[in-house]
C-alpha positions as CSV (number, residue, x, y, z in Angstrom):
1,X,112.9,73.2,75.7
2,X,109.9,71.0,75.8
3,X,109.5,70.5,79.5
4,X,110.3,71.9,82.6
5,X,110.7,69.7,85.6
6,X,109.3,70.9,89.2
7,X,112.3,72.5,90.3
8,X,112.1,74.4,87.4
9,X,108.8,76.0,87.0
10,X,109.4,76.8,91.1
11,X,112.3,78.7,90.2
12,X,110.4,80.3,87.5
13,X,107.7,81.2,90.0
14,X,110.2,82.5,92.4
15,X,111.6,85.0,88.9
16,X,108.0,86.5,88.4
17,X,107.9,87.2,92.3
18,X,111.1,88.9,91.9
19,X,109.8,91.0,89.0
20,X,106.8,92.1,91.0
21,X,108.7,92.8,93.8
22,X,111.4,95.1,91.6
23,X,108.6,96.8,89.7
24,X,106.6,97.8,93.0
25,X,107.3,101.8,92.3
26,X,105.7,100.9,88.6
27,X,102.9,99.7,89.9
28,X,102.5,102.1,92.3
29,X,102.6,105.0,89.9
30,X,100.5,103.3,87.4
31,X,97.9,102.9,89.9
32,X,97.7,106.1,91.9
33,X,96.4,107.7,87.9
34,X,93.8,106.0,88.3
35,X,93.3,103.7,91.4
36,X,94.2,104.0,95.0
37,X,97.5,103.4,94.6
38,X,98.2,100.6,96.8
39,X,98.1,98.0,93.7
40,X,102.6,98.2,93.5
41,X,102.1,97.3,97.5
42,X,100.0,94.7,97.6
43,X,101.3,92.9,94.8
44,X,105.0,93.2,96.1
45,X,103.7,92.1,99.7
46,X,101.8,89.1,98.1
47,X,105.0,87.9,96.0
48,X,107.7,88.3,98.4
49,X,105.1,86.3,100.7
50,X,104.6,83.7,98.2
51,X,108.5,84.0,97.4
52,X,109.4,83.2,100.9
53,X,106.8,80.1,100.8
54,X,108.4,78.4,97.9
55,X,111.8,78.4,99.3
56,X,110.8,77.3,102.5
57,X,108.5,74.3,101.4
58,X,111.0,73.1,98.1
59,X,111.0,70.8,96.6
60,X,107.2,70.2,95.6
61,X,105.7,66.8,95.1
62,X,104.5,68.6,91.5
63,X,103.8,71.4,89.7
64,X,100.7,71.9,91.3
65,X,101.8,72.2,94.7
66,X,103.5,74.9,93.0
67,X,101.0,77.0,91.8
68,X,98.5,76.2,94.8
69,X,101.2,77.4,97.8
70,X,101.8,80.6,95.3
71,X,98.3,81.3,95.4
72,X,97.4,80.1,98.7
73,X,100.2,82.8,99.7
74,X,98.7,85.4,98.0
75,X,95.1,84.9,98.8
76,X,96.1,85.5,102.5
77,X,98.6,88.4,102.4
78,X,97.3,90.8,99.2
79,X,94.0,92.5,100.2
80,X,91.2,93.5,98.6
81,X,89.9,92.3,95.0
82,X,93.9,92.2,93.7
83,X,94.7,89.6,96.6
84,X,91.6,87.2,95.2
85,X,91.8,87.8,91.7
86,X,95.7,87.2,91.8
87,X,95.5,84.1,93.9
88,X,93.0,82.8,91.7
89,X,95.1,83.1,88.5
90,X,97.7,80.6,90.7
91,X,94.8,78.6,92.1
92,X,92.2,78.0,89.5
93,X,93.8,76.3,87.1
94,X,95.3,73.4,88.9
95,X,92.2,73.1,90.8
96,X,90.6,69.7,89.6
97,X,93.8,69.5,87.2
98,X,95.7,65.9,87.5
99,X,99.4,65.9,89.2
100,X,102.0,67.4,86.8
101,X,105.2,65.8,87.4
102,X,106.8,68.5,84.5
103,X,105.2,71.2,82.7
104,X,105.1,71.4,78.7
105,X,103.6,73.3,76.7
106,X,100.3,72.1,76.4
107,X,99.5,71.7,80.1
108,X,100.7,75.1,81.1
109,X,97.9,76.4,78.3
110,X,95.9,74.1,79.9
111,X,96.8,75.3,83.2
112,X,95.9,79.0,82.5
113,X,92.8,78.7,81.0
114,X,91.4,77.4,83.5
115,X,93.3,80.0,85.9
116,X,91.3,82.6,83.2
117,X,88.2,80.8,83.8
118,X,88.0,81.0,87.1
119,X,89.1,84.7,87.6
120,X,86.5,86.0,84.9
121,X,84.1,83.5,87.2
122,X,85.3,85.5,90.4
123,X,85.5,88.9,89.5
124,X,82.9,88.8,86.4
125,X,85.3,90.8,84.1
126,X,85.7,90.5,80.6
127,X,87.7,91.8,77.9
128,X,87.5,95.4,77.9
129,X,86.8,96.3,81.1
130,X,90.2,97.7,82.0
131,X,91.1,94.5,84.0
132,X,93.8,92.3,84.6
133,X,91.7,90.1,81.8
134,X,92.6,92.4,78.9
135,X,96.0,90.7,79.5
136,X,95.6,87.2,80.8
137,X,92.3,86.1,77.8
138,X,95.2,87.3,75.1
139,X,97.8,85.4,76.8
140,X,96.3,82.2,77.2
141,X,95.0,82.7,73.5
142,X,97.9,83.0,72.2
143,X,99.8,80.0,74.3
144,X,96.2,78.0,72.9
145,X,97.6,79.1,69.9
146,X,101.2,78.5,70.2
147,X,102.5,76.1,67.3
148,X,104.7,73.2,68.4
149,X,106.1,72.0,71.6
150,X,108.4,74.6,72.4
151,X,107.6,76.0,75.9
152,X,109.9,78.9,75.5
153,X,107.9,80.0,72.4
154,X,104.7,79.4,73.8
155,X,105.7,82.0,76.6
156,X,107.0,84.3,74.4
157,X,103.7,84.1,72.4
158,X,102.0,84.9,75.5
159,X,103.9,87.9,77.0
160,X,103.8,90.1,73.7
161,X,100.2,89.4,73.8
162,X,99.8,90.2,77.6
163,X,102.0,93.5,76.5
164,X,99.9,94.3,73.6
165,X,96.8,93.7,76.1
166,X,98.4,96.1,78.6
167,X,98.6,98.7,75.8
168,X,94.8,98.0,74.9
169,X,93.4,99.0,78.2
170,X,94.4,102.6,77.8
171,X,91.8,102.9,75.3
172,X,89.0,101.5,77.9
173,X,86.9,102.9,80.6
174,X,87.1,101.3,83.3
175,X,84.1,98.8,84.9
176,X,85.5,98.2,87.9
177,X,87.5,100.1,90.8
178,X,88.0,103.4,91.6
179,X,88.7,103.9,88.1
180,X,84.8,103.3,87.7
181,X,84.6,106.5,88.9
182,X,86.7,108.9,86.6
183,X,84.5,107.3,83.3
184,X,86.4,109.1,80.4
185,X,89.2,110.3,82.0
186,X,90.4,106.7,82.7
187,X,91.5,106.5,78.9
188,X,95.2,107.1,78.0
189,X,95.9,105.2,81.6
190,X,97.0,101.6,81.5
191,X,95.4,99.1,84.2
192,X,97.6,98.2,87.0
193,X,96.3,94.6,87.7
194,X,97.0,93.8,83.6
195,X,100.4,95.4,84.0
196,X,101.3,92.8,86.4
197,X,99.9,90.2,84.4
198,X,102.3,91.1,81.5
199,X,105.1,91.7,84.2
200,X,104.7,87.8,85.3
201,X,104.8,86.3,82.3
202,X,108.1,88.7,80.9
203,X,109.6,86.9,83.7
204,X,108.3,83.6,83.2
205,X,109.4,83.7,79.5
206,X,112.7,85.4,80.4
207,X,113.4,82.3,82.9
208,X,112.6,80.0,80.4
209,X,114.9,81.3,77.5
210,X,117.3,81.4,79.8
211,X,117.1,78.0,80.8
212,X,116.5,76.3,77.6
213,X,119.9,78.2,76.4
214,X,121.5,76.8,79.6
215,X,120.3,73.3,78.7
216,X,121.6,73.7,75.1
């Protein structure tokens, strides 16, 4: 599968807000060993908000429109730092972008590095700091990376890095958060806000297998 027309990447959206929303006890247990706990919450809350968005305003001129109600929806439901750091992964990189009337490969790398960009711009983090960056840098790296066209691939590439990022954080202290706090005793504990990183794009590369088998 090379491309993916706007139907398709809004059903894909719609499959990672599903997979927050069924991994909200995950999230919450991963965060209460280290954060506050409410990370599963919010996140669910935000999804099945931005879920109940993209059925209601479909179809969507373009892909952007996509992305921009997903992290409009977000911004305004999910508090705290999680609500504007996840809304700007959806935002950022469509901001400035040209209309998308399908996604490929290319522009969806495209599309996340600049959603990196701006979320290391907002919330200052950078690899290593037991953020939700120790997933997204490695899994826009390896889409950058990606060879050929194949969008499926490329998404693939990206979640096993976002995994392998997920399993990297246990070996940090934390910079941020409450985690901040427990210095040492952070190590051994994933980061919620990368799990759900990794947990997106699973579903995002899981949609689009499934649909380029479909297509076959």
């Amino acid at each position: 599968m090379k491309t993916m027309t706007v139907e398709q990447v809004t059903d894909m959206i719609i499959c990672a807000c599903d997979a927050i929303i069924e991994n909200k006890p995950y999230l919450t247990d991963i965060d209460s060993a280290i954060g506050d706990g409410d990370h599963g919450i919010g996140m669910a809350g935000g999804m099945a908000k931005a879920k109940e968005a993209l059925l209601a305003e479909r179809p969507f001129p373009d892909v952007n429109a996509v992305f921009k109600t997903t992290g409009m929806s977000m911004l305004n439901s999910i508090g705290g730092a999680s609500g504007v750091i996840f809304g700007t992964m959806f935002l950022g990189g469509v901001k400035g972008m040209g209309a998308l009337g399908a996604l490929d490969a290319l522009s969806l790398a495209k599309l996340m590095r600049g959603s990196l960009e701006a979320v290391k711009e907002r919330g200052k983090a950078q690899p290593g700091d037991k953020t939700m960056v120790d997933a997204l840098e490695p899994a826009v790296l390896a889409m950058e990376n990606s060879t050929g066209d194949d969008l499926p691939a490329a998404l693939a590439a990206a979640k096993d890095a976002a995994h392998k990022g997920v399993e990297d954080t246990k070996q940090y202290v934390a910079k941020y958060g409450r985690a901040k706090s427990l210095l040492e005793r952070a190590i051994g504990h994933q980061d919620a806000g990368a799990t759900s990183v990794a947990i997106i794009f699973e579903a995002m590369h899981s949609y689009a297998a499934n649909a380029a088998e479909a297509d076959a």
